[in-house]
C-alpha positions as CSV (number, residue, x, y, z in Angstrom):
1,X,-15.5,25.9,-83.4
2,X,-14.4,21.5,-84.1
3,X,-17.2,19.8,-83.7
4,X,-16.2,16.0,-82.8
5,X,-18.6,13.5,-83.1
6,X,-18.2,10.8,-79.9
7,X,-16.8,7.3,-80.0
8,X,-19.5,4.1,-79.7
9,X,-22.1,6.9,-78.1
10,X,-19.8,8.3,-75.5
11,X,-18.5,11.6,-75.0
12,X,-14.8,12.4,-75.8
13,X,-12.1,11.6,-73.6
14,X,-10.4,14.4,-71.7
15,X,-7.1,16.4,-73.8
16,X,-4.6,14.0,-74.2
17,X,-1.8,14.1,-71.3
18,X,2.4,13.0,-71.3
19,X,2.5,9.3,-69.5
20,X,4.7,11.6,-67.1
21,X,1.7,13.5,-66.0
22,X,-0.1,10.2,-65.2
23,X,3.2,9.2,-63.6
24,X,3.0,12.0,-61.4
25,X,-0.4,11.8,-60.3
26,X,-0.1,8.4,-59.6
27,X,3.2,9.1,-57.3
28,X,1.4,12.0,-55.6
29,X,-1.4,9.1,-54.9
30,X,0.6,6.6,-53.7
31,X,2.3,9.3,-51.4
32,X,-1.4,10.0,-50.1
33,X,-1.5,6.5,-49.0
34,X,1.6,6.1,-47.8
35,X,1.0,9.0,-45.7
36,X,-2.7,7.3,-44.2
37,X,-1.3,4.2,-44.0
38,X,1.4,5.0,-41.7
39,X,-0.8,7.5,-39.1
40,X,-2.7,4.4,-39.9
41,X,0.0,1.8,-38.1
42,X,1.4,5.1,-35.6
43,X,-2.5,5.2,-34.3
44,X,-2.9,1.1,-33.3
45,X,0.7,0.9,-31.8
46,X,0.4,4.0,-29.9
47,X,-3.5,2.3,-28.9
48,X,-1.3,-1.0,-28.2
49,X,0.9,0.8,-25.5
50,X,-1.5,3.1,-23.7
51,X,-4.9,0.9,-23.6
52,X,-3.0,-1.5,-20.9
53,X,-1.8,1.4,-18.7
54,X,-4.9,2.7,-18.8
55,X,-6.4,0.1,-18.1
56,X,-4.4,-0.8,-15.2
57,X,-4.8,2.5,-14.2
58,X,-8.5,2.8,-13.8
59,X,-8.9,-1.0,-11.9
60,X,-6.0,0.5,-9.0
61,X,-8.5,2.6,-6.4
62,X,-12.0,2.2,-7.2
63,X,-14.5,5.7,-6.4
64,X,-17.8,5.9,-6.0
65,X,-19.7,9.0,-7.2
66,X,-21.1,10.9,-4.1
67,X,-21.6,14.2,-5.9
68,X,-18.6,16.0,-5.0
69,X,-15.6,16.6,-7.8
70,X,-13.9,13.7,-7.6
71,X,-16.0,11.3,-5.7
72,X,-14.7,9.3,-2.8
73,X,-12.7,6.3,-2.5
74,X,-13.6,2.7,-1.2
75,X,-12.5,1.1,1.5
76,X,-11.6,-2.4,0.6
77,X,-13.0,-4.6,3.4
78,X,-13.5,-8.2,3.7
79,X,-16.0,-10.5,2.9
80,X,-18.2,-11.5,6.2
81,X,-17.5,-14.9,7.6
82,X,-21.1,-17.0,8.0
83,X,-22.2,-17.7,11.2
84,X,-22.8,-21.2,10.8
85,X,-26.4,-22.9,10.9
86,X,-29.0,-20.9,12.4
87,X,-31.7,-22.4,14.4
């Protein structure tokens, strides 16, 4: 059983590795990234395109809740005229 006695206080460092295994975890990193960062930009254009449409969509045929399954729609009237001065 090697005893090693460790540097300035600290333990040992870790078995010593090839700079090609670094290399390789590094890659498999920056492939992780990659990977996030693009479902990433896919997620906020996909947002840009459907967030107007449905938009759009909701603000066409307003509903009011009456308690049924899909509520009922609104009839769009106009605005009553005044009357003029009252007296």
């Amino acid at each position: 059983m090697a005893f090693t006695i460790p540097r300035f206080g600290f333990p040992s460092d870790d078995k010593m590795e090839a700079p090609s295994v670094q290399d390789n975890r590094i890659a498999a990193l920056h492939r992780a990234v990659a990977f996030v960062l693009s479902a990433l930009v896919v997620s906020v254009v996909v947002n840009l395109l459907v967030v107007p449409k449905v938009f759009r969509a909701a603000e066409v045929i307003p509903y009011v809740a009456d308690g049924g399954v899909f509520g009922c729609q609104v009839k769009v009237v106009d605005e009553p005229m005044p009357q003029g001065p009252t007296q």
